[in-house]
C-alpha positions as CSV (number, residue, x, y, z in Angstrom):
1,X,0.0,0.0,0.0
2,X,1.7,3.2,-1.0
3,X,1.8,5.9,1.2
4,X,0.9,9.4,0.8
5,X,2.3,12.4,3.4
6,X,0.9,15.5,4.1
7,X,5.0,17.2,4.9
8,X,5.0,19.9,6.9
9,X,2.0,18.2,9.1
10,X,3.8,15.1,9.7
11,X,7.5,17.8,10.3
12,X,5.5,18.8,13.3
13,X,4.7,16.2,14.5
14,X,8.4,15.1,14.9
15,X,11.2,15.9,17.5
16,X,13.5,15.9,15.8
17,X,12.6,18.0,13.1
18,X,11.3,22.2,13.2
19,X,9.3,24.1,11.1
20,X,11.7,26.6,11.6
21,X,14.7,25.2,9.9
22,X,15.1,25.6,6.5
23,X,17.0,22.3,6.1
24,X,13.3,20.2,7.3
25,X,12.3,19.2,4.3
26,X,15.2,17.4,3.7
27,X,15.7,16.1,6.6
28,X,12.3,14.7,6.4
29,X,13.0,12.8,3.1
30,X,16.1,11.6,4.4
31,X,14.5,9.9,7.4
32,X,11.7,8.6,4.7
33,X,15.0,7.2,2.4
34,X,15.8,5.2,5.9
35,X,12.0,3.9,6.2
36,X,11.6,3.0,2.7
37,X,14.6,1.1,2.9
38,X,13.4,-0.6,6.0
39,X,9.7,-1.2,4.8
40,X,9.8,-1.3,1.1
41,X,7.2,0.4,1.1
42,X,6.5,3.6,-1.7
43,X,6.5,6.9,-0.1
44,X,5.1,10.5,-1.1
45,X,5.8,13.5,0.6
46,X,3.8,16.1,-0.7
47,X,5.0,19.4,0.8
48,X,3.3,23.1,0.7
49,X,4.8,25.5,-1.4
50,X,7.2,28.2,0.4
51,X,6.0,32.5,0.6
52,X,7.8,33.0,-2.5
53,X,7.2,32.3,-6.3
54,X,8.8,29.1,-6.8
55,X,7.7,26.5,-9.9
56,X,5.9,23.0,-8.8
57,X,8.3,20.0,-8.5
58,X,9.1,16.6,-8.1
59,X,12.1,14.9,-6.7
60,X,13.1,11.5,-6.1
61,X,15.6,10.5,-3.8
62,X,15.9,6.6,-2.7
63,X,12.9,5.4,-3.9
64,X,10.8,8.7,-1.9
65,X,9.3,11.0,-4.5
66,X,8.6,14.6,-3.0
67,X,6.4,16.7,-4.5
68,X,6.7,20.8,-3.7
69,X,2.7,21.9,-4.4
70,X,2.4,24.9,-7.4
71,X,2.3,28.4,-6.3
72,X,-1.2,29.0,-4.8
73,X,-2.0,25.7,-4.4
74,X,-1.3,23.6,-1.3
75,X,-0.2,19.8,-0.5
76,X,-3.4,19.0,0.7
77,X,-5.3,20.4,-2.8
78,X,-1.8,18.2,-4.2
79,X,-3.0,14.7,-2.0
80,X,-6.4,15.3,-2.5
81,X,-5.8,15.4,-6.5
82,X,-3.4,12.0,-6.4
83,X,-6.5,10.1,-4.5
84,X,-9.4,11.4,-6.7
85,X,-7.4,10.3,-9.7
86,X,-6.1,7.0,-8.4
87,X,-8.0,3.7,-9.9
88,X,-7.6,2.3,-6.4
89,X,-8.3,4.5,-3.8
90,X,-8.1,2.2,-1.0
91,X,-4.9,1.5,-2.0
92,X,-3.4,4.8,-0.4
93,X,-2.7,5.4,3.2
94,X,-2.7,9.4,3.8
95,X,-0.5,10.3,6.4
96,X,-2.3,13.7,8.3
97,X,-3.6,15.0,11.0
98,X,-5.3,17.7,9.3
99,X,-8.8,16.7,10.3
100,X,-10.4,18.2,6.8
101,X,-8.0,16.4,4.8
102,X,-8.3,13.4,6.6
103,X,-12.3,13.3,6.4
104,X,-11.8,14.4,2.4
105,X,-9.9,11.6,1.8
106,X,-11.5,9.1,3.7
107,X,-14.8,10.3,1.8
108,X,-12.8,9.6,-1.8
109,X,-12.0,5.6,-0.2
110,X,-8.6,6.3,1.1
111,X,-6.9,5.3,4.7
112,X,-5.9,7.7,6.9
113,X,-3.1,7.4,9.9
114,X,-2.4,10.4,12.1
115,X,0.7,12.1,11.6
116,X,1.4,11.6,15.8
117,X,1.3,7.9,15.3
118,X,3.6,7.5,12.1
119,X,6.0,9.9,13.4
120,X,6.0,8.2,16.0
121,X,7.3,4.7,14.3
122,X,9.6,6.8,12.5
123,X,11.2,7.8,15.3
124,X,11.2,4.4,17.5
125,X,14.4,3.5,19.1
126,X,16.3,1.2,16.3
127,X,13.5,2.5,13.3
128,X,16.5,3.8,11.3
129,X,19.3,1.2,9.6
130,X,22.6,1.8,11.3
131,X,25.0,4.0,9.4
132,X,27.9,1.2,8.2
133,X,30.1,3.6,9.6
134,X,28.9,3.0,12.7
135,X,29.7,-0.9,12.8
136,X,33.0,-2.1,13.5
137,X,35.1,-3.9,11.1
138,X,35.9,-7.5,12.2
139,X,39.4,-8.8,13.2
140,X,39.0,-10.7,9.5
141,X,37.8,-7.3,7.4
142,X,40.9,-5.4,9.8
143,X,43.1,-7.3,8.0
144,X,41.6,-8.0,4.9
145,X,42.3,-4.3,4.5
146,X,45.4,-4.4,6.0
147,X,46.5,-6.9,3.2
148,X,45.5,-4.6,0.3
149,X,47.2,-1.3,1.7
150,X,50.3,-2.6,3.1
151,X,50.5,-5.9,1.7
152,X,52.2,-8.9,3.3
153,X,52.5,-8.8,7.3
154,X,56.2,-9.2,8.4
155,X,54.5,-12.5,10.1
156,X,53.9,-14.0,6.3
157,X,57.0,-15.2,4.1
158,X,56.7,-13.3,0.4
159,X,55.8,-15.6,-2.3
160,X,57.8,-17.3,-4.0
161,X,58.1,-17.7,-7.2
């Protein structure tokens, strides 16, 4: 079931994340990157354009599309358009906890989860994939690499040919 997320709704709803910075939409996509990998599941972020002129868009970044809504239009107009249009309806899970756009999209067939509760999963302790450079290298990988940079250990005898 793909998943459909109201942005800036769901950035407040996270503490780790502020309205305030101007880094939190893509912050927000990177923690979806780290769920999608985790889930498999397809993810939409469907963000509210900014106060200034600024053309519609689309980006995809690890299998997350986010979509900046048109100039005088908004991500919920943006959500609401994808689920009218969809062939299967129930098929989407809208992630809000605007209560209009939740009861608009529940009207058109669609599920609705609050933003509270999915940030909160997205945030649970271990919900992100470690960092691989946060995991040791084993004795063998040590010197596996060891081998390749310096070569033979004083320990081995050269080859002989």
């Amino acid at each position: 079931m793909p998943i459909l997320i109201d942005g800036h709704n769901l950035i407040g709803q996270l503490a780790a994340l502020s309205l305030q910075d101007p880094g939190d939409e893509e912050a927000l996509v990177r923690m979806l990157v780290a769920y999608r990998a985790r889930t498999g599941r397809a993810v939409t972020v469907v963000f509210d354009p900014g106060s200034t002129f600024a053309l519609p868009s689309t980006r995809r970044s690890g299998g997350v599309t986010a979509i900046f809504a048109p100039h005088k239009s908004s991500a919920d107009a943006v959500i609401i358009k994808r689920v009218r249009q969809s062939r299967d309806r129930s098929g989407w899970l809208v992630i809000t906890s605007d209560h209009e756009l939740a009861a608009t999209v529940s009207r058109l067939g669609a599920r609705v989860q609050s933003a509270s509760d999915f940030a909160q999963a997205l945030e649970a302790p271990g919900a992100a994939p470690p960092d691989w450079r946060e995991k040791p290298l084993s004795p063998d990988q040590v010197e596996d690499w060891l081998a390749l940079f310096e070569g033979p250990s004083p320990a081995e005898p050269p080859d002989s040919e």
